[in-house]
PDB file as gemmi writes it, atoms N, CA and C in Angstrom:
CRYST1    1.000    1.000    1.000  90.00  90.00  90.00 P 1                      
ATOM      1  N   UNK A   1     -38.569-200.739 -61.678  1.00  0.00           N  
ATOM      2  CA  UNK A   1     -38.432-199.389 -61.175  1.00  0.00           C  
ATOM      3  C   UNK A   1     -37.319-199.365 -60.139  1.00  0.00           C  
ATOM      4  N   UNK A   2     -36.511-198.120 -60.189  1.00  0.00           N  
ATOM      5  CA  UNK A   2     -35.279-198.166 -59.448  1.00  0.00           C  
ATOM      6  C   UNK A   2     -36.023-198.011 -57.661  1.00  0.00           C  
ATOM      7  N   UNK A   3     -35.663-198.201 -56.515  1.00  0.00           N  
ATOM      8  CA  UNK A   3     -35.692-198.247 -55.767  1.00  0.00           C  
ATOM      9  C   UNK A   3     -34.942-197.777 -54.447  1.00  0.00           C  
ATOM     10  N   UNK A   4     -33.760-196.666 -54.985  1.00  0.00           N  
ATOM     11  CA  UNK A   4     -32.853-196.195 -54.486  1.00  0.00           C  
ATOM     12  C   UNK A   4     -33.001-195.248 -53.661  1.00  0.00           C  
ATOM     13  N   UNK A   5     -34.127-195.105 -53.294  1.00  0.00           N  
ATOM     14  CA  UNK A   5     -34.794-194.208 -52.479  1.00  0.00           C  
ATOM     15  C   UNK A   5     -33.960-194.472 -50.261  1.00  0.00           C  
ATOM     16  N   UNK A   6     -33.376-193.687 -50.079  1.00  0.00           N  
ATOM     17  CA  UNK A   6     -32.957-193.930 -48.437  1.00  0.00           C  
ATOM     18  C   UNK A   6     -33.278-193.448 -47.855  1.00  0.00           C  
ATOM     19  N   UNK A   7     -34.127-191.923 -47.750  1.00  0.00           N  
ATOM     20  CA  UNK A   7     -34.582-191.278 -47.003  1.00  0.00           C  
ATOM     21  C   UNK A   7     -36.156-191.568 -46.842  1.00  0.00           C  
ATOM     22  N   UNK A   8     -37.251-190.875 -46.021  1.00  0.00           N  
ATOM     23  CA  UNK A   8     -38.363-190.577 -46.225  1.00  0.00           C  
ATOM     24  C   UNK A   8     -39.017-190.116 -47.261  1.00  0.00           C  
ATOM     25  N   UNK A   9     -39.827-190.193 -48.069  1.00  0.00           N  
ATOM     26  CA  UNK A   9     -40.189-189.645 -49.080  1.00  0.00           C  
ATOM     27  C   UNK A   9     -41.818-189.210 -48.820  1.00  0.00           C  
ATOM     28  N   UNK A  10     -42.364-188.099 -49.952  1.00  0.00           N  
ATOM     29  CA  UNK A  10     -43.491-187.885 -49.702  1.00  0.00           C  
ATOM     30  C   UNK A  10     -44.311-187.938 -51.149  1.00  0.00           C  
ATOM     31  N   UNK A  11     -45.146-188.341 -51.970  1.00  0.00           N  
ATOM     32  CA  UNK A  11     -45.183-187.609 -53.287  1.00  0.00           C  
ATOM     33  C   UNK A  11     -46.897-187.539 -53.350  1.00  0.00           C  
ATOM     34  N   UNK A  12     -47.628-186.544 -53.514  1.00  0.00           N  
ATOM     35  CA  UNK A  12     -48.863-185.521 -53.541  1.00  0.00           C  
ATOM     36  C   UNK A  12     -49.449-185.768 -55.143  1.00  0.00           C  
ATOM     37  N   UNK A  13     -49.771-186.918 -55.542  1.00  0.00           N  
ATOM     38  CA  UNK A  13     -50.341-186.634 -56.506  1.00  0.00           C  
ATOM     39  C   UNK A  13     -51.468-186.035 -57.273  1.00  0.00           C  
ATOM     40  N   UNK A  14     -51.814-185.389 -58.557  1.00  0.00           N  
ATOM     41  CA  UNK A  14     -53.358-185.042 -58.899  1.00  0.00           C  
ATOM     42  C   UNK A  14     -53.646-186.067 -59.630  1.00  0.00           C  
ATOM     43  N   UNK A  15     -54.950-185.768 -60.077  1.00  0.00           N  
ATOM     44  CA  UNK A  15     -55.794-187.032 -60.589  1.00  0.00           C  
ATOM     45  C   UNK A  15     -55.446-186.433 -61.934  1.00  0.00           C  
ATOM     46  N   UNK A  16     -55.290-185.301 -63.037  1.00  0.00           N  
ATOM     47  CA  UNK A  16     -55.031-184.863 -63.744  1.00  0.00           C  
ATOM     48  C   UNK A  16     -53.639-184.000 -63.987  1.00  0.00           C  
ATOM     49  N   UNK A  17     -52.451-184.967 -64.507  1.00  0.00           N  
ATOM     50  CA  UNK A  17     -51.249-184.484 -64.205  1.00  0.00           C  
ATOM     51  C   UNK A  17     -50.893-185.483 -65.577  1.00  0.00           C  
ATOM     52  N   UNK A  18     -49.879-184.459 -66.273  1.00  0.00           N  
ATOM     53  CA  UNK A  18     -49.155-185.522 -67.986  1.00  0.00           C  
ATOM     54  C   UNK A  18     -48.312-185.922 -67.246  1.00  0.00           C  
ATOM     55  N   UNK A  19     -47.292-185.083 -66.489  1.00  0.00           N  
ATOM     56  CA  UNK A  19     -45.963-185.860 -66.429  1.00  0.00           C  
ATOM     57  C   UNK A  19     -46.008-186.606 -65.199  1.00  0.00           C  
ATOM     58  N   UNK A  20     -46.935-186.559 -64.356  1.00  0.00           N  
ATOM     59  CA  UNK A  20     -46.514-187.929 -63.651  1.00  0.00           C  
ATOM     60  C   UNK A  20     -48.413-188.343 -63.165  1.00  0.00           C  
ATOM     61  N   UNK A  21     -48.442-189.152 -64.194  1.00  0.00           N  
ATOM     62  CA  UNK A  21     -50.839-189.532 -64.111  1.00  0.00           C  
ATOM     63  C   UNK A  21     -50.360-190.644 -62.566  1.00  0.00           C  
ATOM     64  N   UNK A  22     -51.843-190.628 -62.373  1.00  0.00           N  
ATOM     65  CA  UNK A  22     -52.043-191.640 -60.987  1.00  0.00           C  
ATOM     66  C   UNK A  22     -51.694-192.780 -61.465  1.00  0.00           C  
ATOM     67  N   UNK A  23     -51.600-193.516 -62.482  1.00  0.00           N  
ATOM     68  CA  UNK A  23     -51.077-194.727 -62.538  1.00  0.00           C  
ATOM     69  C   UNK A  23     -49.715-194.817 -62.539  1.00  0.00           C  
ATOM     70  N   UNK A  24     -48.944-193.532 -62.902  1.00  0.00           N  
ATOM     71  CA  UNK A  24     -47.079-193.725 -62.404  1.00  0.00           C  
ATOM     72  C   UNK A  24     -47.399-193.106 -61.298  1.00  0.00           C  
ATOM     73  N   UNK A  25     -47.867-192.449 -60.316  1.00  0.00           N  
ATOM     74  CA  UNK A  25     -47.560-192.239 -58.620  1.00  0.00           C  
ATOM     75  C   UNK A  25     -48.119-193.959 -58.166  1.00  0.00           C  
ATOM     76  N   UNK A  26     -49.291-194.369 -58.981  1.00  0.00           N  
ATOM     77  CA  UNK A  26     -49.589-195.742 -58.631  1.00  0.00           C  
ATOM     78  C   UNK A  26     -48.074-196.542 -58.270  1.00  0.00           C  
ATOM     79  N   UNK A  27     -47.325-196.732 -59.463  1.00  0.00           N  
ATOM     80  CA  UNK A  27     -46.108-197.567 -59.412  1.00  0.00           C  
ATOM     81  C   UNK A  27     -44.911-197.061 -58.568  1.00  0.00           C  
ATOM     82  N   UNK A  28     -45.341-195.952 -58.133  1.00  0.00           N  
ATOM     83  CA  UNK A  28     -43.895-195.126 -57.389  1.00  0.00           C  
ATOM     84  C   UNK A  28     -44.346-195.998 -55.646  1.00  0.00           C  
ATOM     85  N   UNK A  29     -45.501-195.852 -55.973  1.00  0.00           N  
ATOM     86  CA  UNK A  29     -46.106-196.200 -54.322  1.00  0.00           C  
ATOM     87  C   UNK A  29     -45.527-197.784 -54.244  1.00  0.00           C  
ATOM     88  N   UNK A  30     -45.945-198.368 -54.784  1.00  0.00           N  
ATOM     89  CA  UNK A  30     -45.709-200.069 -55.267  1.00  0.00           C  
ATOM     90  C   UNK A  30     -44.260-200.122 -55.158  1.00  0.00           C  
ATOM     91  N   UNK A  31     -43.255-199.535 -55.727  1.00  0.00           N  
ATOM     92  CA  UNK A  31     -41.938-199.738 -55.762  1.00  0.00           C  
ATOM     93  C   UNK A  31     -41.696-199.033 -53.926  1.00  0.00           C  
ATOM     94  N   UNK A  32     -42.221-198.449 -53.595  1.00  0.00           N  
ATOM     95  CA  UNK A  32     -41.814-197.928 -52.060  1.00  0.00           C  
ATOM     96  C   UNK A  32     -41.945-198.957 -50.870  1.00  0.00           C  
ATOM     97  N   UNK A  33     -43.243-199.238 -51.261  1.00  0.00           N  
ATOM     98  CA  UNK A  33     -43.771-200.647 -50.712  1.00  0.00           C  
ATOM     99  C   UNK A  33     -42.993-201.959 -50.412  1.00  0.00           C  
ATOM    100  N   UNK A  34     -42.004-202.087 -51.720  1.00  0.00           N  
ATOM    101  CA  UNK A  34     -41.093-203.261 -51.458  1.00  0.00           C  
ATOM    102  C   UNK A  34     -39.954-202.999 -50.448  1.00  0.00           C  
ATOM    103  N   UNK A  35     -39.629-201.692 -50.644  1.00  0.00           N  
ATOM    104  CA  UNK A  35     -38.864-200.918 -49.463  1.00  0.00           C  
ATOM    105  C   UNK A  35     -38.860-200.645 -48.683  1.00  0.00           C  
ATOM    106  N   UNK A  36     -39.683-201.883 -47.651  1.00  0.00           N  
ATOM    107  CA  UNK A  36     -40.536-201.551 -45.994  1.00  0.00           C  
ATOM    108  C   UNK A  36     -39.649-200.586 -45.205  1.00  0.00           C  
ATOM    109  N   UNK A  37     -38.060-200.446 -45.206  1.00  0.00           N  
ATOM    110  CA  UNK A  37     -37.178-199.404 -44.291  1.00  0.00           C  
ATOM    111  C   UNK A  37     -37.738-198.263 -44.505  1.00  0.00           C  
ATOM    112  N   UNK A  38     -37.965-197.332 -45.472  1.00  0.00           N  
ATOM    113  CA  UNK A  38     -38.168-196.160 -45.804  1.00  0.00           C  
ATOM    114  C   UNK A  38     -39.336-195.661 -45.439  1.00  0.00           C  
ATOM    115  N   UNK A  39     -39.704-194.738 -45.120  1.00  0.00           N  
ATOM    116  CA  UNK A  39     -40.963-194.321 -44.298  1.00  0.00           C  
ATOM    117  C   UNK A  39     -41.624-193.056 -45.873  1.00  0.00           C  
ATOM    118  N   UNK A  40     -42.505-193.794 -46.296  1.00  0.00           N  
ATOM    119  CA  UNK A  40     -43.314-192.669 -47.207  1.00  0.00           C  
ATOM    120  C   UNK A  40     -44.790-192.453 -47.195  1.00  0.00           C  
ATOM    121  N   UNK A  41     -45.320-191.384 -47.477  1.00  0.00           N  
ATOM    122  CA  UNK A  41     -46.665-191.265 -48.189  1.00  0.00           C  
ATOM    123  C   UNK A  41     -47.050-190.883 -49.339  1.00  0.00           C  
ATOM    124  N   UNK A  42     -47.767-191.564 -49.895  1.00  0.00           N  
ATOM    125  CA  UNK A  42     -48.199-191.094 -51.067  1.00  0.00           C  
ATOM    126  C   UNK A  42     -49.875-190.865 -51.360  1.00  0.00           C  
ATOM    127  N   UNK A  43     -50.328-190.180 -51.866  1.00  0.00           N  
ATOM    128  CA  UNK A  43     -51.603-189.846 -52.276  1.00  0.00           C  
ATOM    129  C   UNK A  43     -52.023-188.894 -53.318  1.00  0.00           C  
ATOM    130  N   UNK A  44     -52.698-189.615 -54.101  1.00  0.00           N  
ATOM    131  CA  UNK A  44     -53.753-188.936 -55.165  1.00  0.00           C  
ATOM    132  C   UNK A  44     -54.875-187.900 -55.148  1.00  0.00           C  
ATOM    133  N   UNK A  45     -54.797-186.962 -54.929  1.00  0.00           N  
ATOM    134  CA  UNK A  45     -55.728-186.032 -54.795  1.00  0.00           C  
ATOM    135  C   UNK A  45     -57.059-185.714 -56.455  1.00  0.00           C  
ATOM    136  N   UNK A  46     -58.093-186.499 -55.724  1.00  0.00           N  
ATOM    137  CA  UNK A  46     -59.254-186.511 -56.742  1.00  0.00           C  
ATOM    138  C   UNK A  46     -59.491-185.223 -57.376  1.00  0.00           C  
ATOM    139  N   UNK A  47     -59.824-184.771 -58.620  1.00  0.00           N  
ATOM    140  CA  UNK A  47     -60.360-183.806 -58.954  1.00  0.00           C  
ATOM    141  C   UNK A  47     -59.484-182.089 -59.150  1.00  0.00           C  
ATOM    142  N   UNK A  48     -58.169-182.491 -59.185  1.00  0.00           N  
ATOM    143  CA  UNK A  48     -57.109-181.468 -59.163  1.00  0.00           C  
ATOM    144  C   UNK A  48     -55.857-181.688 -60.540  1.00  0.00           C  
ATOM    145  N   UNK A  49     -55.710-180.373 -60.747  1.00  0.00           N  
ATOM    146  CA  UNK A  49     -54.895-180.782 -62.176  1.00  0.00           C  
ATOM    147  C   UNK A  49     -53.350-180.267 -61.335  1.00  0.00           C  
ATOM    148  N   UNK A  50     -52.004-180.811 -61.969  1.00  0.00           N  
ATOM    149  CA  UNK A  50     -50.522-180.587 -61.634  1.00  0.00           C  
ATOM    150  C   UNK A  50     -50.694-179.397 -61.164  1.00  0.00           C  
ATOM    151  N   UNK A  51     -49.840-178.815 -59.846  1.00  0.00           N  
ATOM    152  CA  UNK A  51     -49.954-177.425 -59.572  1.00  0.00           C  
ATOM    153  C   UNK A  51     -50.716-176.900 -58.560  1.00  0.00           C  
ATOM    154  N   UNK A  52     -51.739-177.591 -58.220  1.00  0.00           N  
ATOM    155  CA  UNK A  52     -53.312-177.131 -57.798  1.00  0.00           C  
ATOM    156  C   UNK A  52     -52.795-176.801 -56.522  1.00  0.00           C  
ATOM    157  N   UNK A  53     -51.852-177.028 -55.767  1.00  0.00           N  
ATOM    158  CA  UNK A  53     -51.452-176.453 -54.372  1.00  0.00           C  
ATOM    159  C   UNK A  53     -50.790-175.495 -54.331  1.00  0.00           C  
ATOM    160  N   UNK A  54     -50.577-174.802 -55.416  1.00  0.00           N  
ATOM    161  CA  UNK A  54     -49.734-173.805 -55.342  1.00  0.00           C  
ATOM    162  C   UNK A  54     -50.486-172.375 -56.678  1.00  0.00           C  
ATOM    163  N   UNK A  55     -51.124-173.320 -57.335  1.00  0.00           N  
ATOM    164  CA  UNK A  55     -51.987-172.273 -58.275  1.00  0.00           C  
ATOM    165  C   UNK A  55     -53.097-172.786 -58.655  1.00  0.00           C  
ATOM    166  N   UNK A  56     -54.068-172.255 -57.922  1.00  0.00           N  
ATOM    167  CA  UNK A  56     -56.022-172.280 -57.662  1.00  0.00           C  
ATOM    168  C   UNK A  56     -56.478-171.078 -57.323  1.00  0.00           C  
ATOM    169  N   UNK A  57     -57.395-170.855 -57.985  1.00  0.00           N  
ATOM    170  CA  UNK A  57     -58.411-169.334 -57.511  1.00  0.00           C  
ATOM    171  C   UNK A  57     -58.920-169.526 -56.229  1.00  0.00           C  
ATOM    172  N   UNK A  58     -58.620-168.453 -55.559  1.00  0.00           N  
ATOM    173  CA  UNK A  58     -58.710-168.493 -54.451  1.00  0.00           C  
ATOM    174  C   UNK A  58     -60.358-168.523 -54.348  1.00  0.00           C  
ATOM    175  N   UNK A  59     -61.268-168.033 -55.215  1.00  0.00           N  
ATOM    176  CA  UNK A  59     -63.017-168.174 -55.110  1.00  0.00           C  
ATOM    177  C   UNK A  59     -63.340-169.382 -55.101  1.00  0.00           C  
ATOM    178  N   UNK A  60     -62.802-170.450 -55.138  1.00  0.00           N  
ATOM    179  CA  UNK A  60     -62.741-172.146 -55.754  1.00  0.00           C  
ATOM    180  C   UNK A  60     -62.583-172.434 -54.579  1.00  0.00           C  
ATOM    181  N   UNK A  61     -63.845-173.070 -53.659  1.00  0.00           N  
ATOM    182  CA  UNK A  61     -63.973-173.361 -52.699  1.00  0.00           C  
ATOM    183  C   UNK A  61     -63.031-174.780 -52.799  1.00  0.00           C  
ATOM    184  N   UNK A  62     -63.445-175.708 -53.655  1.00  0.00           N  
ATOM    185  CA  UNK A  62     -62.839-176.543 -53.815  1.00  0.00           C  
ATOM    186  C   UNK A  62     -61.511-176.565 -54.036  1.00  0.00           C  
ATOM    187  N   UNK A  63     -61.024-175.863 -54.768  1.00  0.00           N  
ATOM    188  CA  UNK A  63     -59.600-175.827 -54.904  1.00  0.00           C  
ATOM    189  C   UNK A  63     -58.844-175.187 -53.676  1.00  0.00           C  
ATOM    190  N   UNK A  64     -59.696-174.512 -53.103  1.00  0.00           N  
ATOM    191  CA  UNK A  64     -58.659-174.203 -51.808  1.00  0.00           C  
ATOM    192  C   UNK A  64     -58.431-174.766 -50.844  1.00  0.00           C  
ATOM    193  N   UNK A  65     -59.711-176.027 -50.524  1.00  0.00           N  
ATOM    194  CA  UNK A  65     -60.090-176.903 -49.370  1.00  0.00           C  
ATOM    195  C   UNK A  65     -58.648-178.025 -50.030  1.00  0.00           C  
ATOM    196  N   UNK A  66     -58.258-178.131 -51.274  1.00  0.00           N  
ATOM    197  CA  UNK A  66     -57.202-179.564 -51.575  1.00  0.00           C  
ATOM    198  C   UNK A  66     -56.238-178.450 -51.206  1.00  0.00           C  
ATOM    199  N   UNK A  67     -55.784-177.816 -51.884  1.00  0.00           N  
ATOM    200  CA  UNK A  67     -54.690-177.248 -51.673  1.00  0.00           C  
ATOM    201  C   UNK A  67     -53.996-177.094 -50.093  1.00  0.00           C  
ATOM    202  N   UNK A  68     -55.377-176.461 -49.215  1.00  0.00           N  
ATOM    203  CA  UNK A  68     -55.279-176.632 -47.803  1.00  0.00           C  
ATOM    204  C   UNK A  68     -54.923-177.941 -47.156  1.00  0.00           C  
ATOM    205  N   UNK A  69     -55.707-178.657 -47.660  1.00  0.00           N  
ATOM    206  CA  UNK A  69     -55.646-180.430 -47.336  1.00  0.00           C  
ATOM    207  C   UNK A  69     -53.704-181.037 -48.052  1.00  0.00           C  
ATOM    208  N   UNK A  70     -53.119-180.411 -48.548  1.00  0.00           N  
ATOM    209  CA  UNK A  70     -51.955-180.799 -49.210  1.00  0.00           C  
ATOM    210  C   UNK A  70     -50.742-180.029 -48.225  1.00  0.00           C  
ATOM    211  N   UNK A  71     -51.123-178.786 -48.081  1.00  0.00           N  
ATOM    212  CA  UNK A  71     -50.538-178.240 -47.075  1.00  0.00           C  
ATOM    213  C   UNK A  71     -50.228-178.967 -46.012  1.00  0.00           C  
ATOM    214  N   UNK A  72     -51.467-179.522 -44.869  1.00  0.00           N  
ATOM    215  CA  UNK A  72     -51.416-179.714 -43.680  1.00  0.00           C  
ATOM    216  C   UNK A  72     -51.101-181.640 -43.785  1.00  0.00           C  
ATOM    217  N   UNK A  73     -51.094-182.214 -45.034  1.00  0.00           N  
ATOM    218  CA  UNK A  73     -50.044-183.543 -45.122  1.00  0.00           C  
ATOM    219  C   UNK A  73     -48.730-183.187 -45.082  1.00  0.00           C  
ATOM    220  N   UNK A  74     -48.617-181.781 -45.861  1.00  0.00           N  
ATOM    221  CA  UNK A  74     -46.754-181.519 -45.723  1.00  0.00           C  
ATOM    222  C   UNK A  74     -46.374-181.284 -44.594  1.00  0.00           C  
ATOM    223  N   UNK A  75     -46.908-180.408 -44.182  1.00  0.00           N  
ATOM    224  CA  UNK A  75     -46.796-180.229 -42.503  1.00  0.00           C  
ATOM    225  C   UNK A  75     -46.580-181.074 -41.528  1.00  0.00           C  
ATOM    226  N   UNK A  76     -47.387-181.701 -41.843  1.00  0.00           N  
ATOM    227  CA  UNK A  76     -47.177-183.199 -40.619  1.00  0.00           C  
ATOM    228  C   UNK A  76     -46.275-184.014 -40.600  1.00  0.00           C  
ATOM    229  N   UNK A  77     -46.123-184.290 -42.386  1.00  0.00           N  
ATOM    230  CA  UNK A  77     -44.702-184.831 -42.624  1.00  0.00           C  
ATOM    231  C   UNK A  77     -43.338-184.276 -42.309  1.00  0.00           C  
ATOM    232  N   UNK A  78     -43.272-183.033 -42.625  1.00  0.00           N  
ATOM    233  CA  UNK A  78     -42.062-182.357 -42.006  1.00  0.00           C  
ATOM    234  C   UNK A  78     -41.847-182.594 -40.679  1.00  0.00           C  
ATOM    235  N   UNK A  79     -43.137-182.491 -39.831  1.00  0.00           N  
ATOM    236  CA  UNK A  79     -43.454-182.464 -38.410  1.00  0.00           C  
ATOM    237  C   UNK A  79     -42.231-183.960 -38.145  1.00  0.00           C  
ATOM    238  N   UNK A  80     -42.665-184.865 -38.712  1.00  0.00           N  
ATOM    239  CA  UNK A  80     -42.855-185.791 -38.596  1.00  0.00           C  
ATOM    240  C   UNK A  80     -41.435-186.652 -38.662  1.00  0.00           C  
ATOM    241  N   UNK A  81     -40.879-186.041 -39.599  1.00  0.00           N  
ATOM    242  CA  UNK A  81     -39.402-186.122 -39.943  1.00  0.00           C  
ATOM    243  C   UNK A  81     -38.227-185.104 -39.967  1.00  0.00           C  
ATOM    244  N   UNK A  82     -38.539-184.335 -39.623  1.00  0.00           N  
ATOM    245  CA  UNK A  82     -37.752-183.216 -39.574  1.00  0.00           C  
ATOM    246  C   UNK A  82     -37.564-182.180 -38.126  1.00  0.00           C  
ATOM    247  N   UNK A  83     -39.014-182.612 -37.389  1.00  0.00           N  
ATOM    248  CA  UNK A  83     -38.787-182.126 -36.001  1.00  0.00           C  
ATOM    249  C   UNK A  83     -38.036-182.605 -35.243  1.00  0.00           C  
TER     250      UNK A  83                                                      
END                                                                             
């Protein structure tokens, strides 16, 4: 896996996603890893299909509590690198 990554990175995965499943955010994390300079997070969000932070019924207690929870990782990260 290429590794060309120089900046910070962030990547939000779902547990139900075709084009990129938890076992390729698995290997994205792993390839970041060898790249101790670069400052990233990555995480799998259980129980959410591609999208779910940006399109969930808002009656879906659950879906709004991840979506919320995805929000306030971006946030921090921006916070974090960008303040």
């Amino acid at each position: 896996m290429n590794t060309d990554v120089k900046c910070p990175i962030a990547i939000l995965g779902a547990e139900t996603d075709h084009l990129s499943p938890p076992e390729l955010v698995k290997q994205y994390e792993e390839a970041l890893a060898e790249k101790s300079e670069v400052d990233y997070f990555v995480k799998i969000f259980p129980g959410v299909a591609h999208g779910w932070a940006v399109r969930y019924k808002a009656d879906d207690t659950t879906a709004v509590q991840k979506a919320d929870e995805a929000r306030n990782d971006m946030v921090e990260w921006f916070n974090k690198h960008l303040v």
